[in-house]
Structure formats: C-alpha cells, structure tokens
C-alpha positions, 0 to 999 in steps of 0.5 A: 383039654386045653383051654382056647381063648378068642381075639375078636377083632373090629375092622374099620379103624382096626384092621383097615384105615378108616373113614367107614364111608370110602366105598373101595376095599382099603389094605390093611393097617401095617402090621395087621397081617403080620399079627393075624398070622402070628395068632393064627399060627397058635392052635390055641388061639381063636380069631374072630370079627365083630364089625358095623361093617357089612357082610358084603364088605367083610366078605370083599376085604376078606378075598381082596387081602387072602384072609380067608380062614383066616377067622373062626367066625365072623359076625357083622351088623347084617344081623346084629343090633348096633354097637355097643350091644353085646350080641356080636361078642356074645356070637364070638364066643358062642359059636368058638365055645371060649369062656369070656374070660379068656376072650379080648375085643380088639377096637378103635372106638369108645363103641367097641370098648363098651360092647367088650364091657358088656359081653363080659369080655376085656377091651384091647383098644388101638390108638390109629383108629379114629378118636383119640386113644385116650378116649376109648376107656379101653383096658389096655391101647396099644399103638402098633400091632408089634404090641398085640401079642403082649397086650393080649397075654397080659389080659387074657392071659397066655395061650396054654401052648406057651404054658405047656 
C-alpha cells in the first residue's frame, strides 16, 4: 500500500496576505494556487487546514477562491484550543490517517512552528508572512511558493509516486 503524506496549511499570512483583522475575503498569495494544485494533482499527497481563522472565514475564502475539495480536512479555532496547541495538527493527521512523520505544517509565524513541534510534525515556514523569517524557528523557510514542492520533499520526503 502506498504511504501518503500530509501538507497542512495555515491561512492567514500563508495562503492569504495578512493582517488577520481585514474583515473581506482577501486572494491568495501569488502562487498559492498554482502550489495547491501542483499538490492536489499527486494521489499521494494529502492537503489540510490548520488556522486560528474562523470556520465561517475559512468556509468564505474557500467559495470565494474555488478551493473547494481542494483539502482533505479542515480544522479551525472554532473547536481547537489556540495556537501552539497540538490539537489542529493532531486532527489533520488523524482524520487523513498519515504517520507524522510523513506530514509538514506549512506557516508564517513562530506560533505555527511550535505547534508542528508539538504534534510531532516538521515546520516548513514562509518568509511573506508577518514576522521576520528568521524568527519562525522553522525547519526549512522558503520565500515563494515555487519553493514548496522541494522543501516539502526534502522534509517529509518525496511522495511514493515519484518513488515508483
């Protein structure tokens, strides 16, 4: 059986600009789509959301940019405790069934990298994001989204598909 592996993604700061407080859906980063899709297209490769954003935001960003299916599951702050507890990440990999070490949280903040740490899964920060790249204690920071695929293989390894 082949063995899957997981991108969870935050969302704002990472897949949309932020600040976190603009009430309008804002489009996301250059990039982004093009990188969900490249993901998406490995049968492999899981996608998921782990965000201090609200169900109802989530929900709005998803329609507004056509993401729908797009991720395998989403969690959100709704009924999660606050960043950097585990329990987001440890949903993602429960309800996808994908061992952490085959799973990487993809962030702009310290907050994020923490709570990769503590569910047990790599921390792939983003350096567009909010505070400066060098604070995010990330494993790997990439600086556009062309950079994702590469970074993601080097963490978590490639998906078995390539392998194959």
């Amino acid at each position: 059986m082949p063995e899957l592996r997981l991108v969870i993604f935050d969302v704002e700061g990472t897949l949309i600009d932020s600040p976190a407080a603009a009430p309008q859906v804002r489009p996301l980063v250059p990039g982004a789509r093009a990188a969900l899709d490249r993901l998406r297209a490995d049968p492999f490769t899981l996608l998921a959301v782990a965000t201090g954003t609200s169900r109802r935001r989530l929900d709005a960003l998803i329609a507004a940019e056509g993401l729908a299916g797009v991720f395998d599951t989403t969690q959100t702050s709704d009924h999660h405790p606050s960043k950097p507890h585990p329990a987001m990440v440890l949903a993602c990999l429960s309800e996808t069934g994908v061992a952490a070490r085959r799973a990487v949280m993809v962030g702009d903040t310290r907050s994020d990298m923490e709570m990769a740490r503590a569910g047990g899964v790599r921390g792939l920060g983003v350096g567009w994001g909010r505070p400066a790249p060098d604070t995010l204690t990330a494993d790997v920071v990439i600086s556009a989204f062309t950079g994702l695929d590469g970074a993601v293989d080097a963490l978590i390894g490639p998906s078995t598909e390539q392998d194959a």
